[in-house]
Structure formats: structure tokens, C-alpha cells
N, C-alpha and C positions, 0 to 999 in steps of 0.2 A: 416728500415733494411738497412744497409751498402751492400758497396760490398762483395765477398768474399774476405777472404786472400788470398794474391801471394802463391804461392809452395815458400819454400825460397831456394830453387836453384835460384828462377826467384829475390830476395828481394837482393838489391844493399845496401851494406857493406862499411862504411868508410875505405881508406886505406889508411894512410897516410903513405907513404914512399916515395915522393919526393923531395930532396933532389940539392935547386937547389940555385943561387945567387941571390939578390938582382935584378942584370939586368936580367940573365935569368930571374927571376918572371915577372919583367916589359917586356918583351919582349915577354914572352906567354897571359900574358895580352892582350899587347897591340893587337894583333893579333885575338885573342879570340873576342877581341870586335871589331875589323875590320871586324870579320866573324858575328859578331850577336849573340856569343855564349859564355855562362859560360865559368868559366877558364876550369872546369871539364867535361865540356861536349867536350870542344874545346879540350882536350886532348883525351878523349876517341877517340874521331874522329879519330885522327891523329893516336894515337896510332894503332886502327886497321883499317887503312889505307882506313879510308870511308874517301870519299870526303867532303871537309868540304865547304860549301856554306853559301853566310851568306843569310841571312832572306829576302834579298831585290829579290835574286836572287829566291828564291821559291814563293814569293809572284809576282815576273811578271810571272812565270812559271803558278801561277793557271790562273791570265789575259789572257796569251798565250794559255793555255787550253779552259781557257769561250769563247776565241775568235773562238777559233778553232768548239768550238760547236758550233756556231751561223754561221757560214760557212757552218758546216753540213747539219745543219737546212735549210739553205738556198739550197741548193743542194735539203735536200728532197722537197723542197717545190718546185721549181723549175721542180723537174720530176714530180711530183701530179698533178700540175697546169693547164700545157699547151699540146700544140703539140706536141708528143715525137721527133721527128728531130728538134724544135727550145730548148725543153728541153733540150735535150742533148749537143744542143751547151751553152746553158747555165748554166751549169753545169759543162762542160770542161773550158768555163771561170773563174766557181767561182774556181775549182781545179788550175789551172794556177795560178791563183791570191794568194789562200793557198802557192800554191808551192814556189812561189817568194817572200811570206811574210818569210816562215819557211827557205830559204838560207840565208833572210836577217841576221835573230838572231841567223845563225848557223857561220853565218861571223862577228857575235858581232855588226851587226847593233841595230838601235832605234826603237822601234817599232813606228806604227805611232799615229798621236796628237791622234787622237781617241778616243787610250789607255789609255789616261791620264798621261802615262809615261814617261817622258822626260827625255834622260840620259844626261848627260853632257860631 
């Protein structure tokens, strides 16, 4: 058995009504796949004024998430473990560390070799 059908309020409708030159086509192209994304997807984006990201950027974004769990993880493990006054300092380490990781990539730094991702 299939899924259910969409409600077709929710069912996406060919529209073609744009209306545009040769370079504009190449130029939302080229853009579109600068972003990661169909020409038609890259439009909707833009159109309603969602941020248009391209694919490389969501994919370090889940890295920078899994990293961030494993941070956590360490924090809890870290209060479980030990002495609670060496815990706690060990645990305002690993947060210190988070903290100066998460300004690095909010100032467009690399993350580090670790990640495996290496920006250029």
C-alpha cells in the first residue's frame, strides 16, 4: 500500500510563466547551481525570500551539530564520572572550548582537520 495522497491545496502545479532572456536563464542557473539547487527550487527560495544555502553549507551544519553532540556527551560524561569540583571544571573546559569553536564559524572560520572539512 502507497502513501496517502497530498490534500491538493498541498500538490505543486506546473506554472510556467516566466518570462525571461537567454542570459537572465544563464544567470539564474548559474546561481542555482552555485547554491546546490534546481533552477526551480532556486527560484522559489528566492522568491519567498528564504535563504538560499547551497548544500555544502547544510551538510558542515549537520558535522557542526554531530560535533556539538559529542561535546555534550562529553560534558555528561564528564559530571557522571568524577569528583564534582574536578567535574565541573571539566566541563566549563569542554564548554569554553564549544564556545570558541561556535565564534570561530560564526566569523566564517574552518572548522578544524578533525572534521574532515577543509575550506579553502
Amino acid at each position: 500500500m502507497g502513501r496517502p495522497k497530498k490534500d491538493d491545496t498541498d500538490l505543486r502545479r506546473r506554472w510556467a510563466v516566466l518570462n525571461v532572456t537567454l542570459s537572465e536563464r544563464a544567470a539564474i542557473a548559474a546561481n542555482a547551481r552555485e547554491a546546490g539547487l534546481s533552477t526551480c527550487s532556486y527560484i522559489v527560495q528566492r522568491a519567498l525570500q528564504r535563504p538560499v544555502s547551497p548544500r555544502q553549507d547544510r551538510q558542515r551544519i549537520i558535522r557542526q551539530q554531530a560535533r556539538l553532540m559529542r561535546y555534550f556527551e562529553e560534558i555528561g560524561a564528564a559530571l557522571v564520572a568524577a569528583e564534582p569540583v574536578r567535574d565541573a571544571g571539566a566541563a566549563l573546559l569542554t564548554l569554553r572550548r564549544i564556545e570558541a569553536e561556535i565564534t570561530a564559524w560564526n566569523a566564517g572560520g574552518a572548522m578544524s582537520p578533525e572534521d574532515g572539512d577543509a575550506e579553502c
